[in-house]
C-alpha positions in Angstrom: 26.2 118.7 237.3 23.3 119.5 234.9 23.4 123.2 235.8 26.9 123.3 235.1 26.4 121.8 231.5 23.6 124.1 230.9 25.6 126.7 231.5 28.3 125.6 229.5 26.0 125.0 226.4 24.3 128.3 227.4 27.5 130.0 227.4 29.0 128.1 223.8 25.8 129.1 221.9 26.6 132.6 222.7 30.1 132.6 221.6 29.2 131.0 218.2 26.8 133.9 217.4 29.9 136.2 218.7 32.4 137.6 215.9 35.6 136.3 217.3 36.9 140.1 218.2 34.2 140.0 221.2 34.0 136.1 222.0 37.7 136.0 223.5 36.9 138.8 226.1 33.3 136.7 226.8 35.8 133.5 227.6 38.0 135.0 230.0 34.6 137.0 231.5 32.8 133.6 232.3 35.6 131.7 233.3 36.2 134.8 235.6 33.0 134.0 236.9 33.3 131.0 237.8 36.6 131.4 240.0 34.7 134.0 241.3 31.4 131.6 242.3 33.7 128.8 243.4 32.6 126.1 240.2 36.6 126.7 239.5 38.5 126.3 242.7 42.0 128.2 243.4 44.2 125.1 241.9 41.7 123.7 239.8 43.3 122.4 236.2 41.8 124.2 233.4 40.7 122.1 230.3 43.1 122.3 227.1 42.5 124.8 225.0 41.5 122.9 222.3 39.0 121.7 224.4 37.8 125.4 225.7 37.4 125.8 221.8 35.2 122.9 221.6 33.3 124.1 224.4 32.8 127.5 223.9 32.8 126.9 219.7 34.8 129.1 219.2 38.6 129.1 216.9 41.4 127.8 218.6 43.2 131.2 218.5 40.1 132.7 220.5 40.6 130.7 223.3 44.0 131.5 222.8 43.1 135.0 223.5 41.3 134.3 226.1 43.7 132.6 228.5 46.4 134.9 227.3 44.0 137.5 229.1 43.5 135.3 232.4 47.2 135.0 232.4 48.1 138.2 232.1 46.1 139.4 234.9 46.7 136.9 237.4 43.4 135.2 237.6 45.2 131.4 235.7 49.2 130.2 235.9 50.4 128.0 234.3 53.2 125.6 236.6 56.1 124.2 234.5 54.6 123.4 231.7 52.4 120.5 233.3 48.9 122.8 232.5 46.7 125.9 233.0 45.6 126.6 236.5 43.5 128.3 238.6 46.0 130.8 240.9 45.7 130.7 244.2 45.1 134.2 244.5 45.0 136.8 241.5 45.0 140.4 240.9 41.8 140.7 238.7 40.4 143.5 238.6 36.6 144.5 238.3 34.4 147.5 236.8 36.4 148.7 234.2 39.8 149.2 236.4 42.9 148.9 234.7 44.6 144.9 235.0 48.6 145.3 235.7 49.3 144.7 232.0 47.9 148.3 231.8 51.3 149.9 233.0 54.9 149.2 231.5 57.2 147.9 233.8 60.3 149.8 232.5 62.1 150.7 235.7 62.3 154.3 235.7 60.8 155.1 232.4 57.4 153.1 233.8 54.4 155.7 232.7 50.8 155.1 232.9 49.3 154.3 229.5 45.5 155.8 229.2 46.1 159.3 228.7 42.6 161.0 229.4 42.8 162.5 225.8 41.4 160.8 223.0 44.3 158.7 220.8 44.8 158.0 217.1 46.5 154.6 217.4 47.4 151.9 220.3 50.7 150.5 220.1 51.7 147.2 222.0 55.1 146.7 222.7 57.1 143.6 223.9 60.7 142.7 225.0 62.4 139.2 224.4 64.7 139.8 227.4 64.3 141.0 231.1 63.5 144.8 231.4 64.0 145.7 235.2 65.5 148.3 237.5 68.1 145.7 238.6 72.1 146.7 238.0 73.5 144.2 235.9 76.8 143.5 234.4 74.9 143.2 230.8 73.9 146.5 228.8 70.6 144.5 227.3 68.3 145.8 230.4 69.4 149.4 229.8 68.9 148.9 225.5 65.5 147.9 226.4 64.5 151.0 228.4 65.9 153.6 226.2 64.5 151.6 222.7 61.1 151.7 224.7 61.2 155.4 225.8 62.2 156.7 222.2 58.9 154.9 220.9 56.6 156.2 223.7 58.2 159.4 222.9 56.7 159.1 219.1 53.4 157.6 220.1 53.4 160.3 222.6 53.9 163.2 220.1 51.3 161.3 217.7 48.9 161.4 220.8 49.0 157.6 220.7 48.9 155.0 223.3 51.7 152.6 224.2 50.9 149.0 226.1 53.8 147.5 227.5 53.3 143.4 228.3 55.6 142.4 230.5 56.7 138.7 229.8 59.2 138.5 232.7 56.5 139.1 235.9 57.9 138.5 239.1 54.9 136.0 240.2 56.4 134.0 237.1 60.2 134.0 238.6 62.9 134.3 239.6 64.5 134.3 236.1 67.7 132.1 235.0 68.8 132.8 231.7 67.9 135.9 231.1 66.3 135.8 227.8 63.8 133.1 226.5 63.7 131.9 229.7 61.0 129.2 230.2 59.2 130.6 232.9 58.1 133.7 230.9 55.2 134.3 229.1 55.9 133.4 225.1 56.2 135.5 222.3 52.6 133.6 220.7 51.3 134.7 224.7 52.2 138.6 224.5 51.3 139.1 221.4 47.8 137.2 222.0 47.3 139.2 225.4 48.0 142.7 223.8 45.2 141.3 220.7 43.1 141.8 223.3 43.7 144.7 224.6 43.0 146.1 221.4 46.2 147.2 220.0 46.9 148.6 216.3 50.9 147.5 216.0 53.0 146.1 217.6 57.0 146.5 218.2 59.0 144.3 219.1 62.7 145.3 221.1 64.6 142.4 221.0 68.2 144.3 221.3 69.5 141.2 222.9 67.5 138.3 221.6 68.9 135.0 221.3 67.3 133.8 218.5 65.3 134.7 215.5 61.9 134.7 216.8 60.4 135.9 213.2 59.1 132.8 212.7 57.1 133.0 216.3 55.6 136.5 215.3 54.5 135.8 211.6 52.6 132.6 213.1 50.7 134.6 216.1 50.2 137.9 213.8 49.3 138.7 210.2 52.4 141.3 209.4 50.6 142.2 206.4 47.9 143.5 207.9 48.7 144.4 211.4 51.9 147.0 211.7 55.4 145.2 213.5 58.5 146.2 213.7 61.4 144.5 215.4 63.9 146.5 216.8 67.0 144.0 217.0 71.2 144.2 216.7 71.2 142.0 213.7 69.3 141.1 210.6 65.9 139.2 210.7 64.6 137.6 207.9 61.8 139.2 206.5 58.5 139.4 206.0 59.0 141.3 209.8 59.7 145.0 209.2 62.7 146.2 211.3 65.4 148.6 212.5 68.7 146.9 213.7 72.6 148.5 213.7 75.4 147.4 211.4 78.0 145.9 213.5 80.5 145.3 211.0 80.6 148.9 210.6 80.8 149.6 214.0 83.8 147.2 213.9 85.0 149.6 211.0 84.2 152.6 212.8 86.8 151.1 216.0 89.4 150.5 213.7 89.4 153.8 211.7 89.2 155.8 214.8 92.6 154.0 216.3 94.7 154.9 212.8 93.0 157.9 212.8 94.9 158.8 216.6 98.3 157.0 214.9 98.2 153.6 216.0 99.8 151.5 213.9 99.5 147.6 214.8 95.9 146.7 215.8 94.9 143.9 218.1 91.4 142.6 217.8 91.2 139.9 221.5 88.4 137.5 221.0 88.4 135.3 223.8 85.0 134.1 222.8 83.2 133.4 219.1 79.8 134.8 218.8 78.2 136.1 215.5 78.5 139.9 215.8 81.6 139.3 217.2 82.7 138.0 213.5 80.6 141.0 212.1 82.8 143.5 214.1 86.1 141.6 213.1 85.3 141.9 209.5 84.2 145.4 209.6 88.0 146.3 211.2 89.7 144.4 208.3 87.6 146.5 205.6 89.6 149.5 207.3 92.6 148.1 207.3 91.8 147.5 203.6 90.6 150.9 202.5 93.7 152.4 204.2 95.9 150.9 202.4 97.7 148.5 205.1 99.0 145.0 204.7 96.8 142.6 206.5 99.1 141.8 209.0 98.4 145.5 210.8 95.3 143.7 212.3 95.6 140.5 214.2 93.5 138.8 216.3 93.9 136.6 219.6 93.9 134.1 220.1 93.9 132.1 216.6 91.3 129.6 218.8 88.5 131.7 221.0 88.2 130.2 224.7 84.7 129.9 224.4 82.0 128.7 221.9 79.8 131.7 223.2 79.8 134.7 225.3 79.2 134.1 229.0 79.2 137.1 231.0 80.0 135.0 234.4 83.4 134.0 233.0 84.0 136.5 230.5 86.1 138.4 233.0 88.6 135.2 233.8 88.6 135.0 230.1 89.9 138.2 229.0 92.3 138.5 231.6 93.9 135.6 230.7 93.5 136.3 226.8 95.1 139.8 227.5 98.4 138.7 229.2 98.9 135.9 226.9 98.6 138.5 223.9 100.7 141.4 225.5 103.7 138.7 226.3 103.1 137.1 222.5 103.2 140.6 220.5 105.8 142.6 223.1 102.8 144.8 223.1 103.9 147.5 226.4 107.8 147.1 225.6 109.7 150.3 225.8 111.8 149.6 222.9 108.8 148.8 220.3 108.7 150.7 217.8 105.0 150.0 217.3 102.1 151.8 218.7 99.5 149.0 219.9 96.0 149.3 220.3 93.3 146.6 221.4 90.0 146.3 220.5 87.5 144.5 223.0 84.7 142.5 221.7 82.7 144.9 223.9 82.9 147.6 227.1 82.4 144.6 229.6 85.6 143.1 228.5 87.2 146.1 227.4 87.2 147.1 231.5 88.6 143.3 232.0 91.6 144.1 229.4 92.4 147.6 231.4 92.5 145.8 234.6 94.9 142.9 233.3 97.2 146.0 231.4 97.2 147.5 234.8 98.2 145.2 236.8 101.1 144.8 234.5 101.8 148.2 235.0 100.6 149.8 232.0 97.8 152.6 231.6 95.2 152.4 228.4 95.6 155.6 226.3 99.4 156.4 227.7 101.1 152.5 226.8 98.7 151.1 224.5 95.0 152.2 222.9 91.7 150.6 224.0 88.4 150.4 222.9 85.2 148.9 223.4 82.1 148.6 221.9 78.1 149.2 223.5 78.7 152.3 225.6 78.1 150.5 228.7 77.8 153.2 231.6 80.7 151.8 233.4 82.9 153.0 230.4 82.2 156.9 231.3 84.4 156.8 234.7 86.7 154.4 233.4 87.5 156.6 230.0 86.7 154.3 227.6 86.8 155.1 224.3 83.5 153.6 223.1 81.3 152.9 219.6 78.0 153.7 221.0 75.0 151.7 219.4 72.2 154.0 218.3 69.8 152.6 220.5 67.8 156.0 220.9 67.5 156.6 217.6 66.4 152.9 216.6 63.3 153.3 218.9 62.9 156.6 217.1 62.9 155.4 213.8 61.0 152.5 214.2 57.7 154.2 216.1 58.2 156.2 213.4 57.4 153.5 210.6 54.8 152.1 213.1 53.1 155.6 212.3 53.3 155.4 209.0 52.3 152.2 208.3 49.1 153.0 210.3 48.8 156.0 207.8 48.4 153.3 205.0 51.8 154.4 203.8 53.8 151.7 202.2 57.7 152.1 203.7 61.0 149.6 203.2 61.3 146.3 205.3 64.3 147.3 207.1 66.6 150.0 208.0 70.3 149.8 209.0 71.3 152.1 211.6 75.2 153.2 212.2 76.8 153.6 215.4 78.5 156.6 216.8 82.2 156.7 218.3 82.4 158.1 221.7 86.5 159.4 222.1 87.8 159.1 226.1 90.8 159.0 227.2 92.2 155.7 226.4 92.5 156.4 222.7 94.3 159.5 223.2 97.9 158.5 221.9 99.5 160.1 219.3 96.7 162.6 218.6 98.9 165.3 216.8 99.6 161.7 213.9 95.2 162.5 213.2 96.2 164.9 211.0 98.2 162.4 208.3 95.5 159.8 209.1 93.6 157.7 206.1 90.4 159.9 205.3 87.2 158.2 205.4 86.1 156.3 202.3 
């Protein structure tokens, strides 16, 4: 027992002579070493980390760093939130290999991330949701792996390096809602783990968070002095930097595009309520507006949504049910209508629900009534769905691209607004010789 204390004070009067940039890494290395040596035993509880501050005399956020590390590489776990402890087997690695945090997991854009070249700046990037190979019914997966590949792309050109923390590790799962989920590693964790690795600027692809998590990265990162980005579908507030897409213009976008092909009455299905939802809704009535229509030309169904929020396990139910109702309540497929009725889904995933409800009543999207969806989800392509396709590429783009210049010492705005893109198929493809005595854009 005295040894072990005179190692401990051994060990806490070198940290305090230690700047703080070194003394995190000297943490994790001794308390490496003493898994290693047995003093820590696989399952041991580790002591709070205010009390490894105390111990080591270092700053809180030090030892912060430091467990942050252990985490990452598989040498600590922490077990529902009772306390740190010692795995029962890690993957730590010795002599200067390279720890799993080292390689994105990205599915099939995964690359290693120490080029043998020299680099000019390290850029860490995390993702607020699940980024996997797994097929899912949800587009947020695939967002996350083309935002990610468009940065690497820049870093890449810039003969940077990127470090990808994964948050969602499978010794951590499995994984039950999706985003946030309380088995991952936190935002304060990732961003303290990739500290340590060194890293210049961070971004931050949260193309499917559910919450504003700008509060989380201002506490565990000084923005004004380190490079961040957020890379997100709707507005932050600041001091983050970030890129994100206007959705009430992609909900502008839908509705031009369908008076544009000669539809004339416009049905805007919201089974559910969800912000960008609302966004897309208003955006459709500003083109109503600028073409000159009564309000009336748009409606939307039904007056009270089904849901509070979007559920993608009973969206489907939802929107088939929503769809009947609406094409009985407006007459929508009758041969005798003089109107030319078009639907626009809250997104491609119900969008496919709405053509498989119209079908089984017989009627075809693009032949009896116009479609479209929103998110270019890959299932649209075979199904010919007229889509307004998010510009995700170009949002990891852009943003690596302030990362860059920010690293430069170049001052550049707080945010930029993207605009999405409409993809035609064939279930828009009524009335196309009306285009020509369309409203023109504003």
């Amino acid at each position: 027992m005295a040894s072990n204390t005179a190692t401990k004070s051994a060990s806490s009067n070198r940290e305090r002579s230690l700047p703080s940039a070194h003394a995190y890494q000297r943490i994790a290395d001794d308390i490496r070493a003493r898994v290693r040596d047995g003093r820590l035993s696989a399952g041991a509880m580790l002591a709070s980390r205010h009390n490894l501050a105390k111990e080591y005399g270092v700053a809180l956020s030090t030892a912060q760093q430091a467990i942050a590390s252990l985490l990452a590489d598989g040498t600590l776990k922490t077990l529902d939130r009772r306390g740190t402890f010692v795995a029962d087997s890690h993957t730590s690695r010795e002599n200067g290999a390279a720890s799993p945090l080292a390689l994105p997991t990205i599915g099939d854009f995964a690359r290693p991330v120490e080029p043998t070249r020299s680099t000019t700046a390290r850029l860490g990037i995390i993702a607020t949701s699940l980024v996997d190979q797994a097929a899912s019914p949800d587009v947020g997966s695939l967002w996350a792996r083309q935002a990610i590949r468009a940065l690497e792309d820049v870093f890449s050109a810039a003969d940077g390096t990127t470090f990808f923390f994964d948050r969602y590790p499978e010794s951590r799962g499995p994984y039950e809602h999706g985003i946030d989920d309380p088995r991952a590693f936190s935002m304060t964790e990732a961003i303290q783990a990739l500290t340590a690795r060194g890293v210049d600027a961070f971004a931050i692809v949260g193309l499917c968070d559910g919450r504003d998590v700008s509060d989380e990265i201002v506490a565990a990162v000084d923005v004004e002095k380190v490079p961040v980005v957020y890379i997100s579908w709707h507005e932050m507030r600041p001091p983050v930097a970030q890129v994100f897409y206007d959705s009430r213009h992609a909900g502008y976008q839908a509705a031009q595009h369908l008076l544009r092909k000669g539809y004339d009455r416009l049905l805007f299905l919201t089974p559910f309520s969800e912000p960008w939802l609302t966004e897309r809704i208003d955006g459709a009535r500003d083109a109503i507006r600028h073409a000159g229509l009564p309000p009336e030309t748009l409606q939307t169904f039904p007056a009270e949504p089904l849901a509070a929020r979007y559920d993608i396990d009973q969206v489907s139910a939802w929107t088939d049910a929503a769809t009947r109702a609406a094409i009985a309540h407006f007459d929508i497929l009758s041969a005798s209508a003089r109107s030319h009725w078009a639907i626009i889904a809250p997104n491609d995933f119900t969008a496919l629900a709405v053509q498989r409800a119209a079908a089984d009543l017989g009627a075809t999207a693009g032949l009896d009534y116009g479609l479209i969806g929103f998110d270019d989800d890959p299932l649209s392509v075979s199904a010919g769905l007229t889509t307004v396709r998010p510009p995700i590429e170009a949002m990891g783009e852009e943003a690596g691209r302030m990362l860059l210049r920010a690293l430069a010492g170049e001052s550049s705005g707080l945010q930029l607004r993207l605009r999405s893109r409409i993809i035609p198929r064939a279930s828009t493809t009524r009335a196309q010789t009306t285009e020509t005595t369309s409203p023109s854009n504003p």
